[in-house]
N, CA, C and O atoms as CSV, one atom per row, in Angstrom:
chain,resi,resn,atom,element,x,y,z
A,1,UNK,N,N,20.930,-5.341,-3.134
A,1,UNK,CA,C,20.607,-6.584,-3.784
A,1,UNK,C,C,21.753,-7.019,-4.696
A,1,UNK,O,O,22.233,-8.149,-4.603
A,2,UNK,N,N,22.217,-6.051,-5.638
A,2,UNK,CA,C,23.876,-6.386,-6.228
A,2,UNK,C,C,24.930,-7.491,-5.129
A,2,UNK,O,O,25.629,-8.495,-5.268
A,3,UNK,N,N,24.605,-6.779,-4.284
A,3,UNK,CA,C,26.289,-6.896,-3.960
A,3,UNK,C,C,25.581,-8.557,-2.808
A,3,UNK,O,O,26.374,-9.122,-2.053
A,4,UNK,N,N,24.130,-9.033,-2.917
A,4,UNK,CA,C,24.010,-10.069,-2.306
A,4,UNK,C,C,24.170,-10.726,-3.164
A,4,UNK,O,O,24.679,-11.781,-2.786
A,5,UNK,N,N,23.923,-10.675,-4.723
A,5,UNK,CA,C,23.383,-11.553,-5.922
A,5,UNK,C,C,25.219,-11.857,-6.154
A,5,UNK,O,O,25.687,-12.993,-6.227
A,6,UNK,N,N,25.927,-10.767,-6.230
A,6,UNK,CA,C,27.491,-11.412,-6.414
A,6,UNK,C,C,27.962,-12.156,-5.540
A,6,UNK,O,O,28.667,-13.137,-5.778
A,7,UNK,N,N,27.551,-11.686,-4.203
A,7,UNK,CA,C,28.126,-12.704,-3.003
A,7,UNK,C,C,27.541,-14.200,-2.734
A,7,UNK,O,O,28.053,-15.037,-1.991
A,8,UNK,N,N,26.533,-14.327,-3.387
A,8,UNK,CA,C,25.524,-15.511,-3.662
A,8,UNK,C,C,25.408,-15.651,-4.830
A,8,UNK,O,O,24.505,-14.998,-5.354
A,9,UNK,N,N,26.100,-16.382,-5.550
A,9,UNK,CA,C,25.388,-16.504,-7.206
A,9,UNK,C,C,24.885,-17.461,-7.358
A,9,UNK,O,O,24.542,-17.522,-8.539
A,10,UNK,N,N,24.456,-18.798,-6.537
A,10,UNK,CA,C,23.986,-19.745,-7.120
A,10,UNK,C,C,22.571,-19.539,-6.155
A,10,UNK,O,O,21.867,-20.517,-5.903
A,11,UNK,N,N,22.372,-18.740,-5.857
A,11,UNK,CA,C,20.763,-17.974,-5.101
A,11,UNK,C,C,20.057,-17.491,-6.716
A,11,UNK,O,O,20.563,-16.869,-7.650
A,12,UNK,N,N,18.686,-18.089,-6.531
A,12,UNK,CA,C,17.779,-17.687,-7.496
A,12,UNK,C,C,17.600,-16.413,-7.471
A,12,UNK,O,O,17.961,-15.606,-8.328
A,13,UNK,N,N,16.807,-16.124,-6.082
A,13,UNK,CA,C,15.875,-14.881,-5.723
A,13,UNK,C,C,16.124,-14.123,-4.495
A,13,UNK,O,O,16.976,-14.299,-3.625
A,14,UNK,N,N,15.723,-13.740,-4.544
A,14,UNK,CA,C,15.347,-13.231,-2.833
A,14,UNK,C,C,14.190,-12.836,-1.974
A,14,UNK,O,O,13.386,-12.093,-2.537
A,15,UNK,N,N,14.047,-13.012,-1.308
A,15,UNK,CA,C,13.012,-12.830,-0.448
A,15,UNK,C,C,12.695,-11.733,0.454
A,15,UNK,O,O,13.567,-11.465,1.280
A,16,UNK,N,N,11.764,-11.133,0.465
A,16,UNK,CA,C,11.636,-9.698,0.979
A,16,UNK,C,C,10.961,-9.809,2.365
A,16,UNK,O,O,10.046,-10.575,2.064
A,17,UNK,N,N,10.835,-9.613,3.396
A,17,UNK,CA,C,10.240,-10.191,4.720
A,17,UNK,C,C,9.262,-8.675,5.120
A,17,UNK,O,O,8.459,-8.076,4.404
A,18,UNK,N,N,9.619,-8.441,6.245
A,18,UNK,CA,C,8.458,-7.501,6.570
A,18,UNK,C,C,8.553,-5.917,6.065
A,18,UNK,O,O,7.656,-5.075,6.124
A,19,UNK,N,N,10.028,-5.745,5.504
A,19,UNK,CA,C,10.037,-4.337,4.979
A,19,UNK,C,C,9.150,-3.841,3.993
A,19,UNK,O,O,9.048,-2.616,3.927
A,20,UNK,N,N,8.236,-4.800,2.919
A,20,UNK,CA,C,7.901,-4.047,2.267
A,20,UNK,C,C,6.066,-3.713,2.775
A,20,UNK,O,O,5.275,-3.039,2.114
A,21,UNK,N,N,5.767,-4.422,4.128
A,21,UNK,CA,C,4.566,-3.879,5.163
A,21,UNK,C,C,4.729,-2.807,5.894
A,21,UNK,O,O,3.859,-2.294,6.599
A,22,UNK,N,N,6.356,-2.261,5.687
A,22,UNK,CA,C,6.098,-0.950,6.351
A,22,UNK,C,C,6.923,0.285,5.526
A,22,UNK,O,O,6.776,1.498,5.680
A,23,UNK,N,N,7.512,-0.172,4.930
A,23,UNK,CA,C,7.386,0.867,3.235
A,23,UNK,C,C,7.516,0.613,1.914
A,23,UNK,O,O,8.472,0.073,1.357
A,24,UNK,N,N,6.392,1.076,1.374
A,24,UNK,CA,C,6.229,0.114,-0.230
A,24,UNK,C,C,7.276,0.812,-0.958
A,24,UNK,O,O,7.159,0.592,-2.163
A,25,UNK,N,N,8.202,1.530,-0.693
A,25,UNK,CA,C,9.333,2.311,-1.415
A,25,UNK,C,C,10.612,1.444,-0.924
A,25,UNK,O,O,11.703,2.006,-1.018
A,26,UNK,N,N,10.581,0.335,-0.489
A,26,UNK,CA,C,11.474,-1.115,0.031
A,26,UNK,C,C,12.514,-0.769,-1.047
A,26,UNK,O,O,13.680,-0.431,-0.848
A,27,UNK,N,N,11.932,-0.904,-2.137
A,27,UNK,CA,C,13.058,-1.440,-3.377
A,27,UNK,C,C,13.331,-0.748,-4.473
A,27,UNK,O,O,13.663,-1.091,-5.608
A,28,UNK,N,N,13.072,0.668,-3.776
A,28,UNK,CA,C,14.157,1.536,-4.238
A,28,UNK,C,C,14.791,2.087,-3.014
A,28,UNK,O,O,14.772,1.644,-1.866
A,29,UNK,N,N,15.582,3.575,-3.701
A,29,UNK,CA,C,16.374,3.654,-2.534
A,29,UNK,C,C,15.444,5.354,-1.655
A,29,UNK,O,O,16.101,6.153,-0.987
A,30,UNK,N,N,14.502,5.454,-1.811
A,30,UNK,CA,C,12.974,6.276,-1.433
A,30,UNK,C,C,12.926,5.790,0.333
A,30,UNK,O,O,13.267,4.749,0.895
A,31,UNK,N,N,12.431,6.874,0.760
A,31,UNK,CA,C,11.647,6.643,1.738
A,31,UNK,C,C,10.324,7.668,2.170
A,31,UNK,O,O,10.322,8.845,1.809
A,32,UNK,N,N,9.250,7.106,2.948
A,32,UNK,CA,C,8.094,7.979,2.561
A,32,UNK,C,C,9.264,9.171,4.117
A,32,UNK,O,O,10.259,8.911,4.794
A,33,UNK,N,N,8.276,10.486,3.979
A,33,UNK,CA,C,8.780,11.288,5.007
A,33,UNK,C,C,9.167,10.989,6.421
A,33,UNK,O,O,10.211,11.280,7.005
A,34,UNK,N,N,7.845,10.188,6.960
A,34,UNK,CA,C,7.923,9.579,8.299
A,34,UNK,C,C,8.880,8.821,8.894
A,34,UNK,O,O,9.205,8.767,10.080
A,35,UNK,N,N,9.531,7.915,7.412
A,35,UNK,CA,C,10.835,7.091,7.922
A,35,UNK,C,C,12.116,7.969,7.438
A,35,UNK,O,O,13.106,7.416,6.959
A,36,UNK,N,N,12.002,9.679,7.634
A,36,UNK,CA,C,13.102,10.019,7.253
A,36,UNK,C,C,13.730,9.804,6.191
A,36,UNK,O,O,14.953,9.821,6.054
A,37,UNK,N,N,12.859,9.574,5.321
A,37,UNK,CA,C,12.738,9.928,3.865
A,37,UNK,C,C,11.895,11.486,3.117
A,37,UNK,O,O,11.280,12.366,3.718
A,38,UNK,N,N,12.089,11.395,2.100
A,38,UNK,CA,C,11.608,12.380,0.842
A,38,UNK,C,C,9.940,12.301,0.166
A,38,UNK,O,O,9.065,13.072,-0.228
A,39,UNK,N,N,10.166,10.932,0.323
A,39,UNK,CA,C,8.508,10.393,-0.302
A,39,UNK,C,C,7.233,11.277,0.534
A,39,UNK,O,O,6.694,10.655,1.449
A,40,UNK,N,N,6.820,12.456,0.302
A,40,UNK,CA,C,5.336,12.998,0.738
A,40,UNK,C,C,4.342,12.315,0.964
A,40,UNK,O,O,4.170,11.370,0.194
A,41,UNK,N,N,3.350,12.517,2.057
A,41,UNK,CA,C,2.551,11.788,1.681
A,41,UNK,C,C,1.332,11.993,0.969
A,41,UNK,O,O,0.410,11.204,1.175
A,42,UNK,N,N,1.185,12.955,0.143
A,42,UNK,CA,C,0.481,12.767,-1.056
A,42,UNK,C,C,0.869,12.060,-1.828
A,42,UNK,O,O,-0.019,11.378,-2.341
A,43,UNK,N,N,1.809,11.892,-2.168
A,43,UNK,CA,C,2.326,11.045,-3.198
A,43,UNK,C,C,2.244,9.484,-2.804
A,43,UNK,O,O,2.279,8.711,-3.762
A,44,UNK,N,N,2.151,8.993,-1.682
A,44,UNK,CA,C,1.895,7.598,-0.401
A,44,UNK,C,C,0.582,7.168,-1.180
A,44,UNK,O,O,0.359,6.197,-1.903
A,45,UNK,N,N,-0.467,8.582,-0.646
A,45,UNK,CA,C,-1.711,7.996,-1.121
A,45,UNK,C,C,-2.280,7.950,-2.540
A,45,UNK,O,O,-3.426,7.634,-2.861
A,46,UNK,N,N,-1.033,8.409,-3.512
A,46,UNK,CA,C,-1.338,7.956,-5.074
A,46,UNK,C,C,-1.204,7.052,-5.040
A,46,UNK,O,O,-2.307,6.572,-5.304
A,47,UNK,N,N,-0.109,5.804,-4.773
A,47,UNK,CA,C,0.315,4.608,-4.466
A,47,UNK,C,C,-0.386,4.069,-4.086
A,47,UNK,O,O,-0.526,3.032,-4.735
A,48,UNK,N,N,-1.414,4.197,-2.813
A,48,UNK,CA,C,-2.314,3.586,-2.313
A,48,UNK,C,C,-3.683,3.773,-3.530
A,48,UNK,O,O,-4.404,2.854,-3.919
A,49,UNK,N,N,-3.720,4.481,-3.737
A,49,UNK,CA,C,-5.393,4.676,-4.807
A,49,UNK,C,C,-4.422,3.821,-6.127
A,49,UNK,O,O,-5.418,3.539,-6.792
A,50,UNK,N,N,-3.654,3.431,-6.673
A,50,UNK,CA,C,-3.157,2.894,-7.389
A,50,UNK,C,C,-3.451,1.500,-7.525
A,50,UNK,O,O,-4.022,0.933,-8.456
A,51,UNK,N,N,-2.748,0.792,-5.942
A,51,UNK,CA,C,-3.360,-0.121,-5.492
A,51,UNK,C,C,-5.103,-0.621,-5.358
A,51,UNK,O,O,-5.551,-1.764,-5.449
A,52,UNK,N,N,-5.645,0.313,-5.182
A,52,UNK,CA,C,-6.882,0.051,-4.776
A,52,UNK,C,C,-7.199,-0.019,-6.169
A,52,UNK,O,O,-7.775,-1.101,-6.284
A,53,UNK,N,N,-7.132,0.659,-7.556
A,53,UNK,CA,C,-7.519,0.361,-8.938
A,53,UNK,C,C,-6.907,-1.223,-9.311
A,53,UNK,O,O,-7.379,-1.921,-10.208
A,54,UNK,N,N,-6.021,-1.533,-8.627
A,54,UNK,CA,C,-5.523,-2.840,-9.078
A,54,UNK,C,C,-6.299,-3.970,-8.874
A,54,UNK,O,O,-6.346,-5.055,-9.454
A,55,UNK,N,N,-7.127,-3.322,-7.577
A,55,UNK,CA,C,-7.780,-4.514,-6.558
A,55,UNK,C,C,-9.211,-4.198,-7.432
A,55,UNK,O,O,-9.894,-5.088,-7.939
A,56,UNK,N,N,-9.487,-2.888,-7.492
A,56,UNK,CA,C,-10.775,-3.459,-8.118
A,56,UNK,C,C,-10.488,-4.105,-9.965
A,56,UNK,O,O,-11.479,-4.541,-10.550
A,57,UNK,N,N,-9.449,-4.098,-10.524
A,57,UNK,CA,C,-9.708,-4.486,-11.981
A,57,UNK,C,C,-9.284,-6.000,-12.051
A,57,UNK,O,O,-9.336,-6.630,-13.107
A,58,UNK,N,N,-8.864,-6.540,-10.869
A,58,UNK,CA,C,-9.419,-7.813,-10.591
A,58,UNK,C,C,-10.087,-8.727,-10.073
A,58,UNK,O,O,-10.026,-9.955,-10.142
A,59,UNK,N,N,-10.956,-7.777,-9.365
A,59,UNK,CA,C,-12.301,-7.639,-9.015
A,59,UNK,C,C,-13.343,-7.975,-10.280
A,59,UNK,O,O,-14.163,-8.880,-10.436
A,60,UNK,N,N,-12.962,-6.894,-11.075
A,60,UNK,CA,C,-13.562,-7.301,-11.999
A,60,UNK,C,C,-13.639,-8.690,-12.972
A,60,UNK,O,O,-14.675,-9.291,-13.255
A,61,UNK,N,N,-12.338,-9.018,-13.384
A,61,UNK,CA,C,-11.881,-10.288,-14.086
A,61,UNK,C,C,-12.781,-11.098,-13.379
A,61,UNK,O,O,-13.779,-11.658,-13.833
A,62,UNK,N,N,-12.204,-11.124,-11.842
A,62,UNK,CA,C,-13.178,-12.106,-11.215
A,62,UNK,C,C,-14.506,-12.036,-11.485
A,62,UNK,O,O,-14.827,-12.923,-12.276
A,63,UNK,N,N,-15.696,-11.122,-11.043
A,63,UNK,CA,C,-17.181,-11.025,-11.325
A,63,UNK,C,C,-17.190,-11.635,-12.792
A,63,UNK,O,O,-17.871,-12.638,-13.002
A,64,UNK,N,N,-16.414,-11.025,-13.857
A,64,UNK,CA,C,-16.833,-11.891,-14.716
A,64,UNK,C,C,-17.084,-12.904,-15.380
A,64,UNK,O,O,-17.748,-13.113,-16.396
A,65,UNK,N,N,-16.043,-13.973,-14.208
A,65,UNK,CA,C,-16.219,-15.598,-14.104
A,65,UNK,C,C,-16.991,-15.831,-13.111
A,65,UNK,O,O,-16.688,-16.860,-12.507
A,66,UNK,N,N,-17.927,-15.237,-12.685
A,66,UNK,CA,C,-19.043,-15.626,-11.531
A,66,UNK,C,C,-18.414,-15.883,-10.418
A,66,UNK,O,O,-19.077,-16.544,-9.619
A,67,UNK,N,N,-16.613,-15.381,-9.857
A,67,UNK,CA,C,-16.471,-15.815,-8.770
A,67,UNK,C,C,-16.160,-14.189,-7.998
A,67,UNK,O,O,-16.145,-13.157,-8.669
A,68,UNK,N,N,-15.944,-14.213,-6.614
A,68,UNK,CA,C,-15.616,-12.681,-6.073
A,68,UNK,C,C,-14.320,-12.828,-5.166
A,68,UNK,O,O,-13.929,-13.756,-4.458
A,69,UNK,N,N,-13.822,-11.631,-5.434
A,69,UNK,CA,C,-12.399,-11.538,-4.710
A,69,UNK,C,C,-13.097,-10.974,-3.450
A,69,UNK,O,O,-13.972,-10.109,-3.425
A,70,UNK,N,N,-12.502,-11.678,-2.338
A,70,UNK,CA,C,-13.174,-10.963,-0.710
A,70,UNK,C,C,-12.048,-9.235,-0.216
A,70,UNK,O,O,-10.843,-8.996,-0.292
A,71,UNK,N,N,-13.296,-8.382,0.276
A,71,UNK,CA,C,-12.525,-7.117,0.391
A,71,UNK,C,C,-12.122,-6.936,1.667
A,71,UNK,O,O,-11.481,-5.927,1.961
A,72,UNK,N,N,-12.423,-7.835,2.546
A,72,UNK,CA,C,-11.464,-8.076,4.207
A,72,UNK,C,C,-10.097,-7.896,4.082
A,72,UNK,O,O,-9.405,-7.250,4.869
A,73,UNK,N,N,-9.631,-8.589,2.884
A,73,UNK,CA,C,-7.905,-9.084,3.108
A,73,UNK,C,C,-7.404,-7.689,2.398
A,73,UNK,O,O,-6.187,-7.560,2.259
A,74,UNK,N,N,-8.039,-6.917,2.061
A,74,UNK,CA,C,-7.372,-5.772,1.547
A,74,UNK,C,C,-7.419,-4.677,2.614
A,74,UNK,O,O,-6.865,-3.590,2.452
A,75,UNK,N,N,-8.033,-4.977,3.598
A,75,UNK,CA,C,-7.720,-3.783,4.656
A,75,UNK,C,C,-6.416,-4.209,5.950
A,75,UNK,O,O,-6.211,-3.782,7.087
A,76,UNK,N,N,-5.659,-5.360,4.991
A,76,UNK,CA,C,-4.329,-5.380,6.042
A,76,UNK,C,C,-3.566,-4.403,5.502
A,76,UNK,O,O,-2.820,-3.698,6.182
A,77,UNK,N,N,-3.721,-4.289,4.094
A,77,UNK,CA,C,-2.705,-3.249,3.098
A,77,UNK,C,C,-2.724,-2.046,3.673
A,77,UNK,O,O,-1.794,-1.389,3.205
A,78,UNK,N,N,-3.319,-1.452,4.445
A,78,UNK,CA,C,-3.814,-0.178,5.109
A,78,UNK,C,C,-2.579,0.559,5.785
A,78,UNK,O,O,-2.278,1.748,5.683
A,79,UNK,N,N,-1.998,-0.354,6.436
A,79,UNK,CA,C,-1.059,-0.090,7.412
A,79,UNK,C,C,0.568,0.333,6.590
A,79,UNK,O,O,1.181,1.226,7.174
A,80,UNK,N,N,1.015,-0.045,5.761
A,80,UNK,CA,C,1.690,-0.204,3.836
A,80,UNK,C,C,1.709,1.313,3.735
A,80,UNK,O,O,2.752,1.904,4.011
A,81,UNK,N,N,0.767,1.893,3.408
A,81,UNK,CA,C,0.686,3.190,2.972
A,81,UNK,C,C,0.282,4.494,4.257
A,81,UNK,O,O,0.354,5.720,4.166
A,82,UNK,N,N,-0.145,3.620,5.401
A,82,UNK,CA,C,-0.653,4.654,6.363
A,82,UNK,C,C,0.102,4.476,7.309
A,82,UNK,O,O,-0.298,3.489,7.925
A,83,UNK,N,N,0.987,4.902,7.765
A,83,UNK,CA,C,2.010,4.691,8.674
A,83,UNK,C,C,2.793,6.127,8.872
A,83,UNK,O,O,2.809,6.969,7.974
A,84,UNK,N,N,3.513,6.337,10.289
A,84,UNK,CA,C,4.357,7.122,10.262
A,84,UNK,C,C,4.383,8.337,10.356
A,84,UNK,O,O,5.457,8.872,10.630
A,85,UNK,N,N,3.054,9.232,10.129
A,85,UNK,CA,C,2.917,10.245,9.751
A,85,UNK,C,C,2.146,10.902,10.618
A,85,UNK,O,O,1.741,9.885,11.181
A,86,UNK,N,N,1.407,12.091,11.405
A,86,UNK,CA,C,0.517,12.823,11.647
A,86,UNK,C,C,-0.890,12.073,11.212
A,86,UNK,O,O,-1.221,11.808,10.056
A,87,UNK,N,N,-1.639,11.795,12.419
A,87,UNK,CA,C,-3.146,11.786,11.840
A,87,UNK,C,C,-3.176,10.201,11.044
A,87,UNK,O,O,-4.179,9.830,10.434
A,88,UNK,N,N,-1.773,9.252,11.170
A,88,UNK,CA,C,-2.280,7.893,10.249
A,88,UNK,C,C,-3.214,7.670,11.194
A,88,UNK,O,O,-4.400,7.888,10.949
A,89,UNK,N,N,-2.749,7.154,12.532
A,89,UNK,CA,C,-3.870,6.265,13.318
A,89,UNK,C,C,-5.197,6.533,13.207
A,89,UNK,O,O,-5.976,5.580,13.214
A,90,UNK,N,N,-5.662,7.788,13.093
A,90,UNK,CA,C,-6.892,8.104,13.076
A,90,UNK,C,C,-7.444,7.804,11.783
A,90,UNK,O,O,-8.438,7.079,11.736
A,91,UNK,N,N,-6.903,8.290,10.655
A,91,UNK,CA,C,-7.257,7.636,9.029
A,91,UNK,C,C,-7.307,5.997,9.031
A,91,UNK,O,O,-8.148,5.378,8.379
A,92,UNK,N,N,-6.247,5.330,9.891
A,92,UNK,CA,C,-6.810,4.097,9.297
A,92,UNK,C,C,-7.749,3.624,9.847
A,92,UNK,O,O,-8.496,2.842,9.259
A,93,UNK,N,N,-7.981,4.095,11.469
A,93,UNK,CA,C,-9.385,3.789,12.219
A,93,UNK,C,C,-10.748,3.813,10.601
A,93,UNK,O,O,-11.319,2.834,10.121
A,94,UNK,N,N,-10.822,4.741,10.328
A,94,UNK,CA,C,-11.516,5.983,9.650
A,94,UNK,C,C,-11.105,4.180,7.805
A,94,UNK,O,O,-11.915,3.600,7.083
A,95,UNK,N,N,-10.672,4.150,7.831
A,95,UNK,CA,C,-10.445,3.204,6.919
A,95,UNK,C,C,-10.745,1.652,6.660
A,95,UNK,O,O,-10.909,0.963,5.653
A,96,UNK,N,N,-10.740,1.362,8.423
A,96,UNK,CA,C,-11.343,0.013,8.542
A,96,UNK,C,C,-13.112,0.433,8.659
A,96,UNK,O,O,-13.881,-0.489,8.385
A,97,UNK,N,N,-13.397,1.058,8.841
A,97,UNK,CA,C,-14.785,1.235,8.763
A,97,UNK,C,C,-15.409,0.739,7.166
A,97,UNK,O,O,-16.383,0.037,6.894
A,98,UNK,N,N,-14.134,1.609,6.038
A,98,UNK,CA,C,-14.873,1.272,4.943
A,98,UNK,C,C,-15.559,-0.207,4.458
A,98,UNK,O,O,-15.081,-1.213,4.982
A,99,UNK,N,N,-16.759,-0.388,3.391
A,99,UNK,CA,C,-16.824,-1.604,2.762
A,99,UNK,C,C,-16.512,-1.485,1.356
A,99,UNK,O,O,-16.809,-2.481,0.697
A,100,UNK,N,N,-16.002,-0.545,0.742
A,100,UNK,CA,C,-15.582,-0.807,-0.434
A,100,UNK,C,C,-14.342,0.490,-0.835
A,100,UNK,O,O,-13.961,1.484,-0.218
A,101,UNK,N,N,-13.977,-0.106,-2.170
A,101,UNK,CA,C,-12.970,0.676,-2.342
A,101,UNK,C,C,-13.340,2.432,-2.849
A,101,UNK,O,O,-12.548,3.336,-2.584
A,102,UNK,N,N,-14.637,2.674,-3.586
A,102,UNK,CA,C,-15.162,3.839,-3.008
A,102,UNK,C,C,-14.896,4.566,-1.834
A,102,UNK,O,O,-14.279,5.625,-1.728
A,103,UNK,N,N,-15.436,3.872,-0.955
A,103,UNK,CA,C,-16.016,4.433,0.357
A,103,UNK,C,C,-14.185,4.699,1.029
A,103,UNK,O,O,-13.957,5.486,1.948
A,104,UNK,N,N,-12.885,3.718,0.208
A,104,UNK,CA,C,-11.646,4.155,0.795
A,104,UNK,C,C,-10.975,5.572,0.273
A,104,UNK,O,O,-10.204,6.385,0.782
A,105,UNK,N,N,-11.706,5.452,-1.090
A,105,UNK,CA,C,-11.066,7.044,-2.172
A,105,UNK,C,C,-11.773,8.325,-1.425
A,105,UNK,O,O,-11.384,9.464,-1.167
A,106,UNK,N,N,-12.943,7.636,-1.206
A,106,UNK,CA,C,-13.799,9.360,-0.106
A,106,UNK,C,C,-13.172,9.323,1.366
A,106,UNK,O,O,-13.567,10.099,2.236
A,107,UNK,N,N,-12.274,8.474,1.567
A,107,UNK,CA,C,-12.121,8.808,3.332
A,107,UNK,C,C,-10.252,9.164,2.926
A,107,UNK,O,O,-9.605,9.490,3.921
A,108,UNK,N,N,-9.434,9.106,1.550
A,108,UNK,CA,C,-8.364,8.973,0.911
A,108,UNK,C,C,-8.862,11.146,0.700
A,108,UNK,O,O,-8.263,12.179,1.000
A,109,UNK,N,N,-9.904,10.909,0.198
A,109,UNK,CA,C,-9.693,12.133,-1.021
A,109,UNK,C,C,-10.003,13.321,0.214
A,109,UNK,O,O,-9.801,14.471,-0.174
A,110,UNK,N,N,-10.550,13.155,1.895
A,110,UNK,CA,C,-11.245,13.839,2.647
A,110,UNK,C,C,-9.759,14.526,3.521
A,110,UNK,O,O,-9.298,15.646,3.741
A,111,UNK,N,N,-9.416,13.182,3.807
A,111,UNK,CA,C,-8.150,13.031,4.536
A,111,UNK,C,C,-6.727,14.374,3.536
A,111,UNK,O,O,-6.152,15.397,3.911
A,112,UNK,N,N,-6.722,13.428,1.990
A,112,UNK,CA,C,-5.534,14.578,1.378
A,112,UNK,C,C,-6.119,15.954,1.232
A,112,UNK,O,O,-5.222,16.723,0.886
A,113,UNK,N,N,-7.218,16.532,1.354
A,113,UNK,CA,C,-7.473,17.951,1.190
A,113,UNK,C,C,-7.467,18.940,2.364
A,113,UNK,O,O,-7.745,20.138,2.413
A,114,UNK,N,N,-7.016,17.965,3.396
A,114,UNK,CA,C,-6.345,18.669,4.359
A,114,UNK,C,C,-5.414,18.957,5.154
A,114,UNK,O,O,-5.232,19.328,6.314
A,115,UNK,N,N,-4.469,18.496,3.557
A,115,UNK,CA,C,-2.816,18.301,4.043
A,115,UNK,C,C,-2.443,19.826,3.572
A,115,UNK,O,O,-1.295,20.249,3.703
């Protein structure tokens, strides 16, 4: 990103395209194991349960203005953290089933105790 921001200086920002749907470690210089990186994936699915606290504590904000955040659009994120590895395909099968973010930490917490 340096060496685009010097070669472009009158560029605001930048724009990130599909890398960070297939590793949320994009923007550093990390990669989870699967892409021949270091990143474990225990450590993937802290990131992911991280996420999922994010989603519900604005979940919450929301309920408390009488409106609801829908939990469909959060099972594209699935693919982000479950990728690459032994046994993803079957976890995220095992993931779209869920309806809430509970029901993702018990199929999260079932899945890491048998790494």
């Amino acid at each position: 990103m340096k060496k685009l921001s010097e070669a472009y200086p009158e560029v605001d920002g930048f724009m990130i395209g599909r890398g960070v749907f297939f590793n949320p470690y994009c923007f550093t210089n990390r990669k989870p194991v699967g892409l021949g990186g270091e990143v474990e994936i225990p450590e993937i699915m802290e990131l992911f349960r991280f996420h999922l606290d994010v989603f519900d504590a604005r979940c919450r904000e929301l309920e408390a203005r009488d409106s609801r955040y829908p939990f469909e659009p959060l099972k594209r994120m699935f693919k982000v953290y479950v990728n690459s590895f032994d046994g993803a395909s079957d976890l995220r099968v095992k993931l779209m089933d869920c309806k809430s973010t509970a029901e993702i930490r018990a199929v999260l917490d079932e899945f890491c105790a048998k790494l």
